[in-house]
LOLUMMI-665847 format. One line per field, with one value per residue (C-alpha): residue number from 1; residue in three letters; x, y, z. Coordinates in nm, 3 decimals, always signed. Example, Ala and Ser with C-alpha at 12.3 -4.5 7.8 and 13.67 -1.06 7.14 Angstrom:
BEGIN
num <- [1	2]
residu <- [ALA	SER]
px <- [+1.230	+1.367]
py <- [-0.450	-0.106]
pz <- [+0.780	+0.714]
***
This chain:
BEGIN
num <- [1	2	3	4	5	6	7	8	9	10	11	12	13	14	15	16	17	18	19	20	21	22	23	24	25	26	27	28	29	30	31	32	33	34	35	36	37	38	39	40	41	42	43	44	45	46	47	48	49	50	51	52	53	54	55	56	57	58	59	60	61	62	63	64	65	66	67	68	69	70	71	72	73	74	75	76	77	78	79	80	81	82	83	84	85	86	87	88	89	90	91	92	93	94	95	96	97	98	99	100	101	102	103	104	105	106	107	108	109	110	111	112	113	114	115	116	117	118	119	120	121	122	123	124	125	126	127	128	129	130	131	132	133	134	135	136	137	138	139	140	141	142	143	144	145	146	147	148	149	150	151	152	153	154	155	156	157	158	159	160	161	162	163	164	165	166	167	168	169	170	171	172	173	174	175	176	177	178	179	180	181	182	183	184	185	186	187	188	189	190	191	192	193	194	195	196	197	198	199	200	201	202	203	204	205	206	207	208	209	210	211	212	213	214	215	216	217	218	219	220	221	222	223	224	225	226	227	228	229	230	231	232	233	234	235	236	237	238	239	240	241	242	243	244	245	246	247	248	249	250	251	252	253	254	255	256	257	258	259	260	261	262	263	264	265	266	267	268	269	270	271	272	273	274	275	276	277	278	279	280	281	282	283]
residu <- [UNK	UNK	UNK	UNK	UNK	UNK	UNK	UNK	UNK	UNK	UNK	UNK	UNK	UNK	UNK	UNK	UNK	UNK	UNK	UNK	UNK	UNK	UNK	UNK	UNK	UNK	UNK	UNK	UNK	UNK	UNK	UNK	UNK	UNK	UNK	UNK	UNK	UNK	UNK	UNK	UNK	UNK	UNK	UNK	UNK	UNK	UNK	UNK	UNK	UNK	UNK	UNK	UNK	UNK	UNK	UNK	UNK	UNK	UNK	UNK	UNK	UNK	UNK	UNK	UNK	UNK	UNK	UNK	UNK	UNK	UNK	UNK	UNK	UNK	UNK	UNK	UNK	UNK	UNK	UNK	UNK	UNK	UNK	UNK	UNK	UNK	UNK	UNK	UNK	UNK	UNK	UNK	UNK	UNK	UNK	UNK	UNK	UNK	UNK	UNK	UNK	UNK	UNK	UNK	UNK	UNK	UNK	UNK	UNK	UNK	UNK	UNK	UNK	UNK	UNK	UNK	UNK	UNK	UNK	UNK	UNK	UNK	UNK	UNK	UNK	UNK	UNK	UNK	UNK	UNK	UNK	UNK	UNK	UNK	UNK	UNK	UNK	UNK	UNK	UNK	UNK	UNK	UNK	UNK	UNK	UNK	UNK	UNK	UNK	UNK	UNK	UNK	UNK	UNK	UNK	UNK	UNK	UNK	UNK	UNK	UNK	UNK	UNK	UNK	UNK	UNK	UNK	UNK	UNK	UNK	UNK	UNK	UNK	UNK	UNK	UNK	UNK	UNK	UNK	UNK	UNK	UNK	UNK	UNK	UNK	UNK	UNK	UNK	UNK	UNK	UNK	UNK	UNK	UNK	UNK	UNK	UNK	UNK	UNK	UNK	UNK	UNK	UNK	UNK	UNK	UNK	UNK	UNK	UNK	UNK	UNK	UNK	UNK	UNK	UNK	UNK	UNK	UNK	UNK	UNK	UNK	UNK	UNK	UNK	UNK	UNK	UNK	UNK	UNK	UNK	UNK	UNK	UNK	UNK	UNK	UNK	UNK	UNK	UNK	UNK	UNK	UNK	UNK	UNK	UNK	UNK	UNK	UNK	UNK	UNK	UNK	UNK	UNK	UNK	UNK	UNK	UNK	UNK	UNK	UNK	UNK	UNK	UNK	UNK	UNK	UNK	UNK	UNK	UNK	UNK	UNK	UNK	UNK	UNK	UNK	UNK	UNK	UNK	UNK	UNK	UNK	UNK	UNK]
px <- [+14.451	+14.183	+13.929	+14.174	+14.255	+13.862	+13.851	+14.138	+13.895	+13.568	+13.782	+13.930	+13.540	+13.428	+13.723	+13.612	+13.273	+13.461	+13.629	+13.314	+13.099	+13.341	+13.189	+12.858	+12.518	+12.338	+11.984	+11.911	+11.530	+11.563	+11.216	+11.060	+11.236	+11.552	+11.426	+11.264	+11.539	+11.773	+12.063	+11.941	+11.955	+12.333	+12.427	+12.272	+12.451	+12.720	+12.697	+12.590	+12.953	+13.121	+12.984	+13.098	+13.429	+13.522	+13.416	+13.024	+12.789	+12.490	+12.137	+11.922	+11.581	+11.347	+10.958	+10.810	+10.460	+10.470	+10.591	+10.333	+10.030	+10.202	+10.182	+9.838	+9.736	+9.883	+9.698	+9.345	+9.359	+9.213	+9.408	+9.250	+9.414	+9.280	+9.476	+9.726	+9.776	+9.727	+9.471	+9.670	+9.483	+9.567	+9.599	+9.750	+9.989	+10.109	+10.197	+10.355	+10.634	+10.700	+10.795	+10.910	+11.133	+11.187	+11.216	+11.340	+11.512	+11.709	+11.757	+11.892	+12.157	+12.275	+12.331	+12.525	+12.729	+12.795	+13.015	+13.175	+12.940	+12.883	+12.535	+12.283	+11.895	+11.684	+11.297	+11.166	+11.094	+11.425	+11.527	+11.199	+11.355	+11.070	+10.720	+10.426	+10.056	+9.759	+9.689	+9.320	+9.249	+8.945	+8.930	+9.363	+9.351	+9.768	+9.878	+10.074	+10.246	+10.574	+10.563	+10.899	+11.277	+11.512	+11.858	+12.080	+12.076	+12.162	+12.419	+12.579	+12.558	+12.726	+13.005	+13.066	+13.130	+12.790	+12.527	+12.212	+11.942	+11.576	+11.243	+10.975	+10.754	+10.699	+10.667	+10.276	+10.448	+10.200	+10.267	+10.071	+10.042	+10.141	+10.292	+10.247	+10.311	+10.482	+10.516	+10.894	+10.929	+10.805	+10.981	+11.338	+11.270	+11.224	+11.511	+11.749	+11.643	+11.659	+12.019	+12.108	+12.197	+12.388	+12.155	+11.869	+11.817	+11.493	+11.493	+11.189	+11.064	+11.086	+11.387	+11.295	+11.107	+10.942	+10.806	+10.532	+10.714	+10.833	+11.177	+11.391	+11.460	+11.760	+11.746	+11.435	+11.340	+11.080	+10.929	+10.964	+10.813	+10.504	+10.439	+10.438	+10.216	+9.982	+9.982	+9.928	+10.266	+10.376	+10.092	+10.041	+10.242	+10.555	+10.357	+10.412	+10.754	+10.851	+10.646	+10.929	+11.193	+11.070	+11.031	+11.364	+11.483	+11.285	+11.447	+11.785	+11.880	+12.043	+11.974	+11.696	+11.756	+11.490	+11.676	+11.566	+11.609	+11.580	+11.893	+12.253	+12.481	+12.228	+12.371	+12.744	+12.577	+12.391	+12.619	+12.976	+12.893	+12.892	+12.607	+12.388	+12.103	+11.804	+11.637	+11.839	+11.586	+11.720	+11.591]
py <- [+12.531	+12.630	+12.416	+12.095	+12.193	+12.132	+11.822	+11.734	+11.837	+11.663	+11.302	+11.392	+11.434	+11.091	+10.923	+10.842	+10.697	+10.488	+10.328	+10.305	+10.127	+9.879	+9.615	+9.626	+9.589	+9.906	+9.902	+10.133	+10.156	+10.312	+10.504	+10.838	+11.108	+10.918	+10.674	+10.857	+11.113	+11.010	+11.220	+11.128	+10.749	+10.756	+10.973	+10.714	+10.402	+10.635	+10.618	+10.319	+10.128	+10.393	+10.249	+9.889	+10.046	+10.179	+9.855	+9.877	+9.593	+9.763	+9.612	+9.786	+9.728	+9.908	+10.006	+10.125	+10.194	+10.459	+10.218	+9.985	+10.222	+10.379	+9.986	+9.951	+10.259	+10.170	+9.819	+9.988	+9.757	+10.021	+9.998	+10.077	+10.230	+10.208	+10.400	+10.477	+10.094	+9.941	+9.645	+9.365	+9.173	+8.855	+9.040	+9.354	+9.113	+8.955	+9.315	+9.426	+9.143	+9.183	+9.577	+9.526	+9.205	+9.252	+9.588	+9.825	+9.578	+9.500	+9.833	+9.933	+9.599	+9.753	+10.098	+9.969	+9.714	+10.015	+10.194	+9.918	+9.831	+9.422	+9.381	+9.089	+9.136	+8.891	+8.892	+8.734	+8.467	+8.314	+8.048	+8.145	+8.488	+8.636	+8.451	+8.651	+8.652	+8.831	+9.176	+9.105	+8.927	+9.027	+9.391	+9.426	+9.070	+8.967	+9.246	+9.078	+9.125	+8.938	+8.618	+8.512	+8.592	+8.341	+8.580	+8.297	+8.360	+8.802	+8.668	+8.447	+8.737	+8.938	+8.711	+8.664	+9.096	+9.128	+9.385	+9.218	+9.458	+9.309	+9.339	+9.332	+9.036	+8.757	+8.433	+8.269	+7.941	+7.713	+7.583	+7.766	+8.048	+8.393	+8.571	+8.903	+9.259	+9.364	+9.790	+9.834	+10.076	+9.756	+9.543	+9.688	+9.732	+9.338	+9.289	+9.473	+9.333	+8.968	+9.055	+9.237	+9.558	+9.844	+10.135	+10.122	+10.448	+10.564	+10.794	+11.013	+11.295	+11.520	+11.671	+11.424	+11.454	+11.826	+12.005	+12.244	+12.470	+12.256	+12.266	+11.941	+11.751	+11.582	+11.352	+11.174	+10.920	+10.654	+10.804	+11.128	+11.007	+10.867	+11.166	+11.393	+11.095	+11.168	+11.550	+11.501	+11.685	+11.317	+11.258	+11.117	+10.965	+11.015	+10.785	+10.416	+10.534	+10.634	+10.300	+10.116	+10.287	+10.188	+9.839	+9.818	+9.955	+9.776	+9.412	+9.534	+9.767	+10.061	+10.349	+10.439	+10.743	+10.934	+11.121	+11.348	+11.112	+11.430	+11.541	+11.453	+11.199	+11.183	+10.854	+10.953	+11.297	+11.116	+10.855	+11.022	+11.367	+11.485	+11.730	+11.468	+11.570	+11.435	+11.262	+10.986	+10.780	+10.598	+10.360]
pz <- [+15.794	+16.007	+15.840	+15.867	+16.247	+16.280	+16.111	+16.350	+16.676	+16.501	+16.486	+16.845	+16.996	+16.839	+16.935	+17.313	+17.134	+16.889	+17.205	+17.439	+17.182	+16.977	+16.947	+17.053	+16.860	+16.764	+16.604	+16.356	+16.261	+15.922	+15.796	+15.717	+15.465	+15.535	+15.380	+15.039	+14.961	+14.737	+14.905	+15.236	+15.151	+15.043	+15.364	+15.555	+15.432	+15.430	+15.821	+15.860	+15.661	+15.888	+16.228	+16.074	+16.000	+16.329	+16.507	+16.579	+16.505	+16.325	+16.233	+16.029	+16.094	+15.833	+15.724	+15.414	+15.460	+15.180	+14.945	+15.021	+14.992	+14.647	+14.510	+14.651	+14.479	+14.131	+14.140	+14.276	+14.609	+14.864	+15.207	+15.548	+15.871	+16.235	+16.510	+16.258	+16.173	+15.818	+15.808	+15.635	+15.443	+15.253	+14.886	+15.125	+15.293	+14.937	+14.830	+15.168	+15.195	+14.800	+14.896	+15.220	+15.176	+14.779	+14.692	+15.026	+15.166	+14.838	+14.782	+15.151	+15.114	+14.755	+14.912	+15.168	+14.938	+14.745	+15.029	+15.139	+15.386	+15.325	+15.375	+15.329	+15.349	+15.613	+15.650	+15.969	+15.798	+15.738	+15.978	+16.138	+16.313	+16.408	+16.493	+16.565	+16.620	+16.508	+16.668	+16.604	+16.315	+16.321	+16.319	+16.151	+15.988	+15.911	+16.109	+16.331	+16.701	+16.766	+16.992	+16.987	+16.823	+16.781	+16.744	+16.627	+16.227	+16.343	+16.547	+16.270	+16.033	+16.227	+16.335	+15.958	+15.952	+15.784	+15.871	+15.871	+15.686	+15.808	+15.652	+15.933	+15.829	+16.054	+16.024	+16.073	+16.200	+16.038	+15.657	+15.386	+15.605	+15.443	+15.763	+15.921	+15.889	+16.193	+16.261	+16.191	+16.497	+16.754	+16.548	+16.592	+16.986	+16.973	+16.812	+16.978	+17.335	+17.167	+17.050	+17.366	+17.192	+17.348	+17.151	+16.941	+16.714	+16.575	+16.263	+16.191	+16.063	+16.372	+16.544	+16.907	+17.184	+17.175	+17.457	+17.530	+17.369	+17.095	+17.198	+17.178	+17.483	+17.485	+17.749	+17.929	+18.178	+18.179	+18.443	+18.266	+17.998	+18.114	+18.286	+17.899	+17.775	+18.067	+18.002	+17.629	+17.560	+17.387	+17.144	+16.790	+16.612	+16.848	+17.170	+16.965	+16.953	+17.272	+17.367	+17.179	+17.324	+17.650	+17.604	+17.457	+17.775	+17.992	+17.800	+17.859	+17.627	+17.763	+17.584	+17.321	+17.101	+16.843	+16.548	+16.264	+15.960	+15.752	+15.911	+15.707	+15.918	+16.221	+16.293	+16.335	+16.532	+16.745	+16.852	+16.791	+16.880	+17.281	+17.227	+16.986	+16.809	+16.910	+17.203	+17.425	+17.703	+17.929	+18.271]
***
């Protein structure tokens, strides 16, 4: 009895959320452990069809930068990373959008058709979503940063029920032209200001924001977070990310939230739970 009174309470404590976010778009950018664990991958689209179910608009937004450098590796194509970033070239690009737009993505729109979730898979290529430019073609070659998002073919998806699963190439804009690799994380902060989301979500591989300490902050400001960049407390790999949550924030979005993918139902946690689980930024 006692176990179903909690079950009771749990429901009760998300209801208030279910209310306060019907309806609106939430970005989900879907990488890390979450994204290589077998379990971990059905929990998520576990969370993600439940989200559609209770009335939230999500849009997954993914990477798969280890699938990408396993492929390389099999076909002896070496693969080069400055600052953390992969230089795309044209035989690297060729191999990225056949993982990222053929095989992830495919597989992420199964999972979810496979709990109900009615998904279709996009690339920014279709109907031109996404345009970008080269970072420096030069020194990254089809690496690319985004110019522009045109949000009409996400909006129609979603106004047909559909959660939109997107594969972060970009279109070149010229004919012939093989696109661009776009990082997933700066992707999905695009994307959810150009479709004037309510959240966007990152998952990774760390519990948040950590402190000196390495203790999980739960909330931060801008401000606040600038400040830990300055003092070297945000480093690594977590600075592009808080970078994304802030320009989500500063293009309208109003909260930004980083998750630990490797955590079971961090979605529903984060965004039905009153304590969360990782770190929310807001303005």
């Amino acid at each position: 009895m006692k176990s179903k009174i909690a079950t009771v309470e749990t429901l009760l404590d998300a209801l208030p959320y279910i209310n306060k976010f019907r309806d609106d778009i939430i970005v989900i950018k879907y990488g890390g452990s979450a994204q290589t664990s077998e379990e971990l991958k059905a929990k998520f689209a576990q969370d993600i069809a439940l989200l559609k179910i209770v009335g939230m608009k999500p849009v997954v937004v993914h990477g798969g930068g280890k699938s990408i450098t396993n492929l390389l590796n099999d076909l002896n194509i070496d693969t080069e990373f400055i600052d953390g970033q992969r230089v795309t070239t044209k035989e690297v690009m060729r191999i990225a959008e056949m993982v990222l737009s053929g095989e992830v993505n495919k597989e992420i729109v199964s999972m979810l058709n496979q709990q109900g979730g009615k998904a279709i898979g996009i690339s920014g290529k279709d109907a031109n979503f996404i345009q970008a430019i080269p970072k420096d073609s030069k020194k990254f070659g089809y690496t690319g940063v985004i110019e522009d998002i045109n949000p009409e073919i996400v909006h129609n998806i979603l106004d047909d029920g559909v959660i939109p699963v997107i594969a972060p190439i970009a279109s070149g804009g010229s004919l012939g032209h093989p696109g661009f690799n776009i990082n997933a994380d700066l992707a999905a902060s695009r994307i959810a200001v150009a479709l004037n989301a309510r959240k966007v979500l990152f998952l990774t591989d760390t519990k948040g924001v950590l402190d000196e300490n390495m203790d999980l902050i739960q909330t931060l400001t801008i401000s606040k977070v600038e400040e830990l960049k300055s003092s070297g407390v945000i480093h690594g790999g977590m600075v592009p990310k808080v970078d994304a949550c802030i320009e989500a924030l500063r293009g309208g979005v109003k909260k930004a939230h980083i998750i630990d993918g490797r955590l079971e139902h961090s979605l529903l946690l984060e965004i039905l739970t009153s304590s969360g689980i990782g770190t929310c930024i807001e303005l």
